[in-house]
N, C-alpha and C positions, 0 to 999 in steps of 0.2 A: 415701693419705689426701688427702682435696681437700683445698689449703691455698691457694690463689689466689683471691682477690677481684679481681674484672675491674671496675675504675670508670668508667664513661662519662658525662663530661660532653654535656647536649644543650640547645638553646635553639631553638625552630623548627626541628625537624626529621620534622615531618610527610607528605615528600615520601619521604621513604628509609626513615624512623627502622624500620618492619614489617620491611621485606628485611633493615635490618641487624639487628636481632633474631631471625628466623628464622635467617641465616645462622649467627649464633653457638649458634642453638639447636639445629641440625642439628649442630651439631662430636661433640655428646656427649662432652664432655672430662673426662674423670675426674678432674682434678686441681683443677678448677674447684669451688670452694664457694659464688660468689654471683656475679651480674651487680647492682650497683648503679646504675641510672640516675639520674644527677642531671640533676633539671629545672632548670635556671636564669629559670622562669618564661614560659613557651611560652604563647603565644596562638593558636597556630593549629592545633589538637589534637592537638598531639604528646603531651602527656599523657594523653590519653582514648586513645591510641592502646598508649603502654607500659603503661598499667594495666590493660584489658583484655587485652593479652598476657601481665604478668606473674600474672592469675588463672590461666591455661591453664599457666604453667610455672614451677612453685615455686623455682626458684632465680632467679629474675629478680624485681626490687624496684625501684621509681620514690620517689624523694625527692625532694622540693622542697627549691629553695635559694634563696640570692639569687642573685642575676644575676653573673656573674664566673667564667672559667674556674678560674682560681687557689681563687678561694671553694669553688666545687662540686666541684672534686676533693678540697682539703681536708678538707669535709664526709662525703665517701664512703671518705677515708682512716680519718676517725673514726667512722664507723658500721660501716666492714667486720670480720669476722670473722675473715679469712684472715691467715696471718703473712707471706704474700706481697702486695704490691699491683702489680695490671696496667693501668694506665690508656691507657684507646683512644678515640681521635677517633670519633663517630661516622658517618665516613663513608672509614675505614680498615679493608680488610679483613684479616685476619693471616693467615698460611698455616696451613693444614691441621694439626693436633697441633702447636698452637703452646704449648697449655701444657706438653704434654711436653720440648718444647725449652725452655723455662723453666726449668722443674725440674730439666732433666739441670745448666742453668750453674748454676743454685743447687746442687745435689750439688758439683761440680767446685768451688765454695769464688767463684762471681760473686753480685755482693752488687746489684750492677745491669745494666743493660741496653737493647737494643734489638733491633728486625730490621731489617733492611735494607731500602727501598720504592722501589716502583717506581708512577709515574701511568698510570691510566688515557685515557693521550695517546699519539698519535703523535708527538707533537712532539718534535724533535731535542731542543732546550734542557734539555725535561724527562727526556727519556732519561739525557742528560748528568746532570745533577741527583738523579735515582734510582740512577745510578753512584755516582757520589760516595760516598751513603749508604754503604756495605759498607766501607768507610775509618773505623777509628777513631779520627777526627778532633772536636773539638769542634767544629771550625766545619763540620762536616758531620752534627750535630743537630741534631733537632727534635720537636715534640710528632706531626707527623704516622706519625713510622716506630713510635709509643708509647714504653711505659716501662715496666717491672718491676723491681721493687725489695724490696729485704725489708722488712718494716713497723716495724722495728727501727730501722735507718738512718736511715728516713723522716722519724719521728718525732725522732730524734738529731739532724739537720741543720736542722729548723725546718718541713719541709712546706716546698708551694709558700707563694711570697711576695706576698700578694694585695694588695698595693701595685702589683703590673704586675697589666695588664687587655688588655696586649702584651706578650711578649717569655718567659712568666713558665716556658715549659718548658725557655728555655734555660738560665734564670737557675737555675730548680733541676738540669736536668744537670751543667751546670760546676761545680755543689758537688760531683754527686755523681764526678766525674771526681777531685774533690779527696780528697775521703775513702772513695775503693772501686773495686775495681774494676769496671770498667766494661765488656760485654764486646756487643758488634755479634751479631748470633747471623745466622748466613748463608743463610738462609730471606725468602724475597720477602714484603711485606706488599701489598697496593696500595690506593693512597688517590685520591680524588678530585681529579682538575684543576680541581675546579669555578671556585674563586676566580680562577683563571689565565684560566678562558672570562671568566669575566665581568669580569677588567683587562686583561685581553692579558698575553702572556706575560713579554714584556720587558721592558714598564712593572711589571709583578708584581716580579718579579726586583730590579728598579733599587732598588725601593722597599722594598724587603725588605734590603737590600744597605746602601740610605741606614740602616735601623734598627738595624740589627747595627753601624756606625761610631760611629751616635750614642752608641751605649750604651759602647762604647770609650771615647769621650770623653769621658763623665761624665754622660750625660743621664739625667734621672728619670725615676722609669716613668709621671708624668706628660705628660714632655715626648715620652714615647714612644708614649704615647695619644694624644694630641692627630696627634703626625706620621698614626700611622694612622688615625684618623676621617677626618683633611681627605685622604688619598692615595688608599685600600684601599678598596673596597667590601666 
């Protein structure tokens, strides 16, 4: 039975947004009930671009939202169908029968989740970095390696917190590490270096690094917005 709804947050993503919908369209995944595109208001045609695709393939859907990642997943949490939810960066690719590896930890009694990622870099740092990932570790999560969850939990925990406009996929895994478990599935996802080309690596890192402290030490998820507008392109 398809039971997975795949939620994709996208906001200008007109340069990729086609290849990563082919790609996922090429999977043929049986387990797969809808791809949800949420628009968070694209001005540069990435909408005319998912709409015209999703005519040609009937499980693909483009929503408009407001602007906010937290928001637009939300949204696609409460429009999906499936009793699973899979939410993916649109510019993360998942490995090959990724929803069957889904499926199998949901069978085995995993209530959430991720895969392991690796960057499309050479770069040592990032090597390192996409290490890590395979470590079931909180502070080796992130919204880029994705999420799968049962829409059950999802719901029971509050959904993401759209009061962060940064931070906000940590903030809902550390819940869900609290109430479920939580299980790394050992298959390579690969996501874009892009943000890393265009701060540098290491300045990326530091400032990603400063973000996760502050939030430690009590900062809002406005004082966590504001750090990343003035730092992060």
């Amino acid at each position: 039975m398809s039971n997975i709804s795949v939620i994709i947050p996208v906001y200008n993503e007109a340069n990729t947004i086609f290849s990563f919908l082919l790609y996922l369209q090429k999977m043929n995944s049986n387990n797969i009930r809808e791809f949800l595109v949420i628009d968070g208001g694209s001005d540069d045609g990435t909408q005319k671009i998912v709409s015209d695709f999703s005519k040609k393939n009937e499980k693909f859907k483009r929503i408009d939202s407001k602007k906010g990642r937290a928001t637009q997943m939300n949204l696609g949490a409460k429009k999906s169908s499936g009793d699973i939810l899979y939410f993916l960066h649109a510019d993360s690719l998942p490995p090959k029968k990724y929803d069957e590896f889904i499926m199998k930890a949901i069978i085995d009694g995993v209530k959430s989740g991720c895969f392991r990622m690796k960057f499309d870099s050479s770069n040592l740092i990032l090597k390192i970095a996409g290490w890590l990932t395979q470590l079931n570790w909180k502070s080796c999560r992130g919204g880029d390696q994705s999420l799968f969850v049962e829409k059950k939990l999802f719901l029971k925990i509050g959904g993401y917190n759209e009061e962060f406009l940064v931070y906000e996929d940590n903030e809902l895994i550390y819940k869900l590490y609290k109430y479920s478990k939580f299980k790394v599935i050992q298959k390579w996802l690969k996501t874009s270096a892009r943000r890393y080309n265009s701060n540098g690596v290491c300045r990326l890192q530091i400032h990603f690094g400063i973000i996760h402290l502050k939030k430690y030490f009590g900062a809002t998820p406005k004082n966590l917005e504001s750090y990343y507008l003035k730092h992060i392109k």
